[in-house]
TIDO-254663 format. One record per residue (C-alpha): x, y, z; residue number from 0; residue in three letters. Coordinates in nm, 3 decimals. Layout:
// residues N
{x X; y Y; z Z; n NUM; res ALA}
...
***
This chain:
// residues 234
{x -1.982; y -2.330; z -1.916; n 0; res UNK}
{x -1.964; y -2.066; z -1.636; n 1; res UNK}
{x -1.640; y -1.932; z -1.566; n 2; res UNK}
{x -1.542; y -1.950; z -1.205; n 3; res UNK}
{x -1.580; y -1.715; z -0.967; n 4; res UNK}
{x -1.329; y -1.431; z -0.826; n 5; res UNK}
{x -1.174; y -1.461; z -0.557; n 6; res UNK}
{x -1.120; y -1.139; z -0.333; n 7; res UNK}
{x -0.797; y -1.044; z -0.289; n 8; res UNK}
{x -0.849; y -0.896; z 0.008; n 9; res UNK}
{x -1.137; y -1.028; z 0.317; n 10; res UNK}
{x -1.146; y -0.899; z 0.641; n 11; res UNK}
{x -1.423; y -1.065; z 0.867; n 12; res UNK}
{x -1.569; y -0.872; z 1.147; n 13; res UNK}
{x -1.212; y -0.682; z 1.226; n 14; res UNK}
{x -1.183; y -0.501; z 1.527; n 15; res UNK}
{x -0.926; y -0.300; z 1.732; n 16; res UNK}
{x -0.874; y -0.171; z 2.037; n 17; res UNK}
{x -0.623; y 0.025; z 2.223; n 18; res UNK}
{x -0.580; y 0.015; z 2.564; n 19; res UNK}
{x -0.383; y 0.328; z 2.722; n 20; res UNK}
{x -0.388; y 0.375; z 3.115; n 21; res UNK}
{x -0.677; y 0.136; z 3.173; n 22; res UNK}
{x -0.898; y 0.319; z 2.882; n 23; res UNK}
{x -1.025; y 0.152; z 2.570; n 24; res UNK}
{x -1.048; y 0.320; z 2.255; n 25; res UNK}
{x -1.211; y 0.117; z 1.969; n 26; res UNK}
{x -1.044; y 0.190; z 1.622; n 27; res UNK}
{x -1.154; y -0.037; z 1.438; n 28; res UNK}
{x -1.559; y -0.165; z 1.508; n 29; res UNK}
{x -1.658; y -0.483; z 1.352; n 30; res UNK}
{x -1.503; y -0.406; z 0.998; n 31; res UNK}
{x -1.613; y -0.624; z 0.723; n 32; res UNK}
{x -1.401; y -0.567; z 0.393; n 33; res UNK}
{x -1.359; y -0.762; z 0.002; n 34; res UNK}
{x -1.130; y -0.612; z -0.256; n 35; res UNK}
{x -1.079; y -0.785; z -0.550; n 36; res UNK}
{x -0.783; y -0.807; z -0.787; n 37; res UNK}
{x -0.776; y -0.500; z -1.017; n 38; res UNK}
{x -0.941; y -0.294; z -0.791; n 39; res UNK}
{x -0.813; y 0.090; z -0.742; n 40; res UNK}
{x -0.995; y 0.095; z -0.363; n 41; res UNK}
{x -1.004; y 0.531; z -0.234; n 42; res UNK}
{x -1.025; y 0.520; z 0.190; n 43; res UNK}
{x -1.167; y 0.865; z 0.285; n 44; res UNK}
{x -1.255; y 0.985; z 0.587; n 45; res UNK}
{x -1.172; y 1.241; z 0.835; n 46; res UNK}
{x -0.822; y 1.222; z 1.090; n 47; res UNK}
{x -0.899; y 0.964; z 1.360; n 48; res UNK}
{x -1.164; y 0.797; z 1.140; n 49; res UNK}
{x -1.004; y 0.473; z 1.147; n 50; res UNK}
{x -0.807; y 0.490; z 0.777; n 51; res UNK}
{x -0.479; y 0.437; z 0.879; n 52; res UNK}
{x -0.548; y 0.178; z 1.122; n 53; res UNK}
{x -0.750; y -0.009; z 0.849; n 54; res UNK}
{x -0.466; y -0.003; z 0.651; n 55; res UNK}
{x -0.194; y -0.114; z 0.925; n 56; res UNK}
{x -0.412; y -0.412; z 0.963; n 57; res UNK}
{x -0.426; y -0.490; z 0.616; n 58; res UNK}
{x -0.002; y -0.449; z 0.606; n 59; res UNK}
{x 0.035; y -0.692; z 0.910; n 60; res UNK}
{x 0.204; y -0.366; z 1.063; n 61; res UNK}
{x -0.041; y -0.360; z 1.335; n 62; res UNK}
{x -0.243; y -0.658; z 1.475; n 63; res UNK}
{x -0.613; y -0.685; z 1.517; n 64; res UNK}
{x -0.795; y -0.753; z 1.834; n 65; res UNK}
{x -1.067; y -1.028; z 1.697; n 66; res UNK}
{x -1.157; y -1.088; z 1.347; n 67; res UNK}
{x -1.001; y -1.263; z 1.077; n 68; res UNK}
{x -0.814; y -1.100; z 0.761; n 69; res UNK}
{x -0.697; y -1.252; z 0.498; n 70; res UNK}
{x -0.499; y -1.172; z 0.207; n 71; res UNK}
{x -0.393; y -1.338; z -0.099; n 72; res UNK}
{x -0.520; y -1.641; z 0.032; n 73; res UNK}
{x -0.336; y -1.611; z 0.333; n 74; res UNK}
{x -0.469; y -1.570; z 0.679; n 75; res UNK}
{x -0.254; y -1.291; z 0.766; n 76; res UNK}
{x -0.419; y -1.267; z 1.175; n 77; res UNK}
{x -0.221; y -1.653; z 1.213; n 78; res UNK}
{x 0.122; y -1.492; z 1.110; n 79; res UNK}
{x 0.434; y -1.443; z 1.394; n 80; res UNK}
{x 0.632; y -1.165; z 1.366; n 81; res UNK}
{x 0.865; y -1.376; z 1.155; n 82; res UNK}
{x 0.616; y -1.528; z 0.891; n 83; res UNK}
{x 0.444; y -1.210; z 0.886; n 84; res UNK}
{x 0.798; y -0.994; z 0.763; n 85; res UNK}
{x 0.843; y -1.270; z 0.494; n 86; res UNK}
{x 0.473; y -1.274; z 0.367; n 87; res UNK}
{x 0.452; y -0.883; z 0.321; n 88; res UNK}
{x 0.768; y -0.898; z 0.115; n 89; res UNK}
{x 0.655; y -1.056; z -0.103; n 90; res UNK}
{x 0.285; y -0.995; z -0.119; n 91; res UNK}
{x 0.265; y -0.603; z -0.054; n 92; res UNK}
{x 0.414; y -0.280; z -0.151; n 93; res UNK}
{x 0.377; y 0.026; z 0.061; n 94; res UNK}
{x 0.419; y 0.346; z 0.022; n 95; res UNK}
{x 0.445; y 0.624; z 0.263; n 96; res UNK}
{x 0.362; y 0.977; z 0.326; n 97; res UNK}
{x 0.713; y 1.101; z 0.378; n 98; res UNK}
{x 0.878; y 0.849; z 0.146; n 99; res UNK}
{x 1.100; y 0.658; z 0.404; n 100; res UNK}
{x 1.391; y 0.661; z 0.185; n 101; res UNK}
{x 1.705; y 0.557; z 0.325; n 102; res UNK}
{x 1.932; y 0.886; z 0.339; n 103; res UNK}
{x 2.276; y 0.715; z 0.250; n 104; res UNK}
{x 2.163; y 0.453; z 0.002; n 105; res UNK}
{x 2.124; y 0.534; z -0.371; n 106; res UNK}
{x 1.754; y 0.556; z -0.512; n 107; res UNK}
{x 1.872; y 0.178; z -0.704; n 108; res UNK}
{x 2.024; y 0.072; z -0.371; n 109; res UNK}
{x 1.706; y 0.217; z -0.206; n 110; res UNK}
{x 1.466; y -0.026; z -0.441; n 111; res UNK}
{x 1.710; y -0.333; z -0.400; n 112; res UNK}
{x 1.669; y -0.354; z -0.020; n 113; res UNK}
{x 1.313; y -0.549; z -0.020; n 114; res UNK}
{x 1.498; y -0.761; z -0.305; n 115; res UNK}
{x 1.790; y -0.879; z -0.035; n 116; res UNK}
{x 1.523; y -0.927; z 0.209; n 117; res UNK}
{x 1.305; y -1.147; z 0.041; n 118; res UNK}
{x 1.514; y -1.344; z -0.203; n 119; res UNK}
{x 1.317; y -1.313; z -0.481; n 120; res UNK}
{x 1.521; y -1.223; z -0.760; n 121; res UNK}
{x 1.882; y -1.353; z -0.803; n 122; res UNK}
{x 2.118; y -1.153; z -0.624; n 123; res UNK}
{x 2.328; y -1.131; z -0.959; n 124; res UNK}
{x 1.987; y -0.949; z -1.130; n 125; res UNK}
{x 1.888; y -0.738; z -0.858; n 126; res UNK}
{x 2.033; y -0.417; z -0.990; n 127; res UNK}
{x 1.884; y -0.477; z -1.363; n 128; res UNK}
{x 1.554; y -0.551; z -1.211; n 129; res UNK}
{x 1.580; y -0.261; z -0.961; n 130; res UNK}
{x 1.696; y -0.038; z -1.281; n 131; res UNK}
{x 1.398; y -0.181; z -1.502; n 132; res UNK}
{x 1.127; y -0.058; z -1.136; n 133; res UNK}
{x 1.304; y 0.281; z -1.163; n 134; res UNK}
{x 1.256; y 0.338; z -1.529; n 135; res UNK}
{x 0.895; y 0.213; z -1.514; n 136; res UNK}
{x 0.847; y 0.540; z -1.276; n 137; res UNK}
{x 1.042; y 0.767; z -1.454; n 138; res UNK}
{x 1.356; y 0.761; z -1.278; n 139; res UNK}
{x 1.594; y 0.559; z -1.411; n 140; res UNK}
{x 1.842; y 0.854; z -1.541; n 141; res UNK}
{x 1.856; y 0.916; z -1.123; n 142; res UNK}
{x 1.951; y 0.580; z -1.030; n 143; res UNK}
{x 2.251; y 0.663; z -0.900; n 144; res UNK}
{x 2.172; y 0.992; z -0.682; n 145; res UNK}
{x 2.111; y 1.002; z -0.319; n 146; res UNK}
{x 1.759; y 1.079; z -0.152; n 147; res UNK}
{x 1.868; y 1.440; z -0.045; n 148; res UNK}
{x 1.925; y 1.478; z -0.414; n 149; res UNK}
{x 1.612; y 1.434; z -0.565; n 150; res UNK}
{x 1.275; y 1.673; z -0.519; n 151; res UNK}
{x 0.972; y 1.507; z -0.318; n 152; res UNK}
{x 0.811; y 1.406; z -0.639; n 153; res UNK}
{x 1.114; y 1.255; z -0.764; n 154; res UNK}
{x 1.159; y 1.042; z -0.413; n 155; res UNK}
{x 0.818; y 0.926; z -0.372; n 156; res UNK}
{x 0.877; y 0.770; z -0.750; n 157; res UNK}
{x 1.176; y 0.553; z -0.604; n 158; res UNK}
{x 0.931; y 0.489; z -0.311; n 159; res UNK}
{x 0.729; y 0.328; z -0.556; n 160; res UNK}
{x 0.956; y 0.163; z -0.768; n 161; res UNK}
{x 1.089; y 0.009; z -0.375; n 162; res UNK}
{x 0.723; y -0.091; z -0.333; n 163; res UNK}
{x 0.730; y -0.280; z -0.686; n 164; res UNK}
{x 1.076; y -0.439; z -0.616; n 165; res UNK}
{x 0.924; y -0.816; z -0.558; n 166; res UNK}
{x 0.618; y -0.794; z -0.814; n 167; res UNK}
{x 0.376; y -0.809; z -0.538; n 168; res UNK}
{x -0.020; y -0.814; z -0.589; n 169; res UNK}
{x -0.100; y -0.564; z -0.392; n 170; res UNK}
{x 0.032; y -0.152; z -0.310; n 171; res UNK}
{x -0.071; y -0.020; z -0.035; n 172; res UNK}
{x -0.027; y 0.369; z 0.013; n 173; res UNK}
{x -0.106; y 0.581; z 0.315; n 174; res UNK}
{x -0.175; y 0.936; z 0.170; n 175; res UNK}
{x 0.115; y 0.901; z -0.076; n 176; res UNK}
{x -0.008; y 1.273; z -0.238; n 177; res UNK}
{x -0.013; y 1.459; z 0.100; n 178; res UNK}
{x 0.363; y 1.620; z 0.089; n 179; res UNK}
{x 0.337; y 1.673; z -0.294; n 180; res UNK}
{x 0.220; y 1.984; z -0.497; n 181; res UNK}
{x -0.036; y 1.910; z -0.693; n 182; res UNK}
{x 0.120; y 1.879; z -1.031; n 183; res UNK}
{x 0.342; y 1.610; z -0.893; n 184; res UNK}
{x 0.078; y 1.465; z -0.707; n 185; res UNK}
{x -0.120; y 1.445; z -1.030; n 186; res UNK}
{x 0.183; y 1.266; z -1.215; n 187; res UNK}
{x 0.211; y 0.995; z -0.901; n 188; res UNK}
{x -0.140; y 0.916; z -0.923; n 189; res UNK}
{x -0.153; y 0.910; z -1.304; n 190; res UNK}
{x 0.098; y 0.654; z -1.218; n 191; res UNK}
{x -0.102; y 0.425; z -0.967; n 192; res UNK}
{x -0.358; y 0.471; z -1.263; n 193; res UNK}
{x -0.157; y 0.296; z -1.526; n 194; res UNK}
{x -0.002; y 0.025; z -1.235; n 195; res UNK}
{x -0.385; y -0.070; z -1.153; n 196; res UNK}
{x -0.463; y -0.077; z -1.547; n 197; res UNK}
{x -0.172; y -0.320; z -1.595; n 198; res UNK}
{x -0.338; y -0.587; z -1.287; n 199; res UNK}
{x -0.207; y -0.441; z -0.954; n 200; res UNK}
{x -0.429; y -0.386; z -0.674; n 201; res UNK}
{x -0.386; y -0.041; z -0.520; n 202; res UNK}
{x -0.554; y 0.030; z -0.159; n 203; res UNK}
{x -0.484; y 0.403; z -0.125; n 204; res UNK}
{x -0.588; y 0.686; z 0.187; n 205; res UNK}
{x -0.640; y 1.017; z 0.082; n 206; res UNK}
{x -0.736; y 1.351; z 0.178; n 207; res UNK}
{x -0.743; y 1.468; z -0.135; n 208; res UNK}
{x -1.118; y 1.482; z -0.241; n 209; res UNK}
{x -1.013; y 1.550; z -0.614; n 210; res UNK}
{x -0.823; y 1.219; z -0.601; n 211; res UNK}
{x -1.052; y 1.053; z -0.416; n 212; res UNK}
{x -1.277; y 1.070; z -0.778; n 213; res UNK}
{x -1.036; y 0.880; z -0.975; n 214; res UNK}
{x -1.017; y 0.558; z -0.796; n 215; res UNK}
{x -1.251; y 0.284; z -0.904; n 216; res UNK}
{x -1.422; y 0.197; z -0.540; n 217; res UNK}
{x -1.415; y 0.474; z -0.279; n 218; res UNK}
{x -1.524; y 0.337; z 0.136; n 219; res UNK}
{x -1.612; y 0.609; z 0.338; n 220; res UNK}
{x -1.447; y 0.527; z 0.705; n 221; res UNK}
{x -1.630; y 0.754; z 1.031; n 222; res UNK}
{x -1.517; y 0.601; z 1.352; n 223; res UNK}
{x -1.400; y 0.255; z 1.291; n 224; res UNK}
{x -1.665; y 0.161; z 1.048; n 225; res UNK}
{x -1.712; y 0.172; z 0.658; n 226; res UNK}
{x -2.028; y 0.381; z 0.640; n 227; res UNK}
{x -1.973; y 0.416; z 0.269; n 228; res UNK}
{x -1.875; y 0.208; z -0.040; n 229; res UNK}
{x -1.937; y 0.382; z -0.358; n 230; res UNK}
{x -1.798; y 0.230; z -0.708; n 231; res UNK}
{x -1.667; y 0.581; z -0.856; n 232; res UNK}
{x -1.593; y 0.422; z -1.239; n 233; res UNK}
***
């Protein structure tokens, strides 16, 4: 008996975007066609104003696409309000940023509780075991009480994480996570999306790094709104 056959996690169908500024038209995205299944560890490279970060906006619901369809989990994510579309990436995605977007006067546990009081998930009573549990999983449990401003950039993009893990979602999505880290810690945070991937997350990740880049599983090359290149790297 066959078994049946995966679903992508991720499909984006002829994806494009355009922005319009002072009656010109500049095409970021050009007819993108995309599948990344579960337990993928997906590398975008490319070079600044390739079309990475706009890929990966779409992908978040933090931008919207022009024409195409994209969807996500089963979801078709291009359908969504504004509304629908805050609930649904609760729940379904993690991201992580370049310069952490930790809130300055909220506690690295408070800090990982806030997509847990936005989505409901967990019981409000068990939010600050399971936001303890996220923070030990990244090494950071023994700094669950200290502010942002008290914790080196390594340390903060480890809570940043652990935030992005609050609600247990499929998929992290990270948007050159490694670019204000040296690169021992940069190392360590990556060794990290290496063990989340090998225990069933999905990680969609754009880096600079070219080192990096070698350690994912699937790397796309994006030059100017297209993926030119889509390489399986292990």
């Amino acid at each position: 008996m066959k078994s049946a056959p995966r679903e992508p996690l991720i499909t984006l169908r002829d994806v494009q975007k355009v922005y319009e500024t002072g009656g010109i038209r500049f095409t970021a995205l050009d007819e993108v066609n995309l599948e990344v299944y579960p337990g993928e560890f997906v590398g975008l490279i490319g070079k600044s104003g390739s079309g990475k970060t706009t890929l990966i906006n779409m992908i978040t619901g933090i931008d919207h696409l022009t024409s195409g369809e994209i969807w996500i989990d089963g979801t078709p994510i291009h359908t969504l309000n504004e509304n629908r579309m805050a609930i649904w990436r609760g729940a379904t995605i993690g991201v992580v940023f370049q310069f952490f977007q930790l809130l300055p006067t909220l506690t690295a546990i408070e800090n990982v509780m806030l997509p847990m009081d936005f989505c409901n998930i967990h019981a409000r009573a068990d939010r600050p075991d399971v936001a303890l549990h996220f923070l030990e999983q990244v090494e950071m449990g023994e700094h669950a009480y200290k502010l942002p401003t008290e914790l080196s950039g390594g340390q903060q993009q480890r809570v940043a994480i652990a935030r992005a893990l609050a609600n247990d979602p499929p998929l992290i999505v990270a948007d050159e996570p490694t670019g204000n880290l040296d690169s021992k810690t940069a190392d360590a945070v990556f060794t990290l999306f290496e063990r989340l991937v090998d225990e069933g997350k999905t990680i969609v990740m754009v880096t600079h790094d070219n080192d990096l880049a070698q350690r994912v599983t699937r790397s796309l090359q994006v030059t100017d709104g297209q993926i030119t290149g889509d390489v399986k790297v292990n």
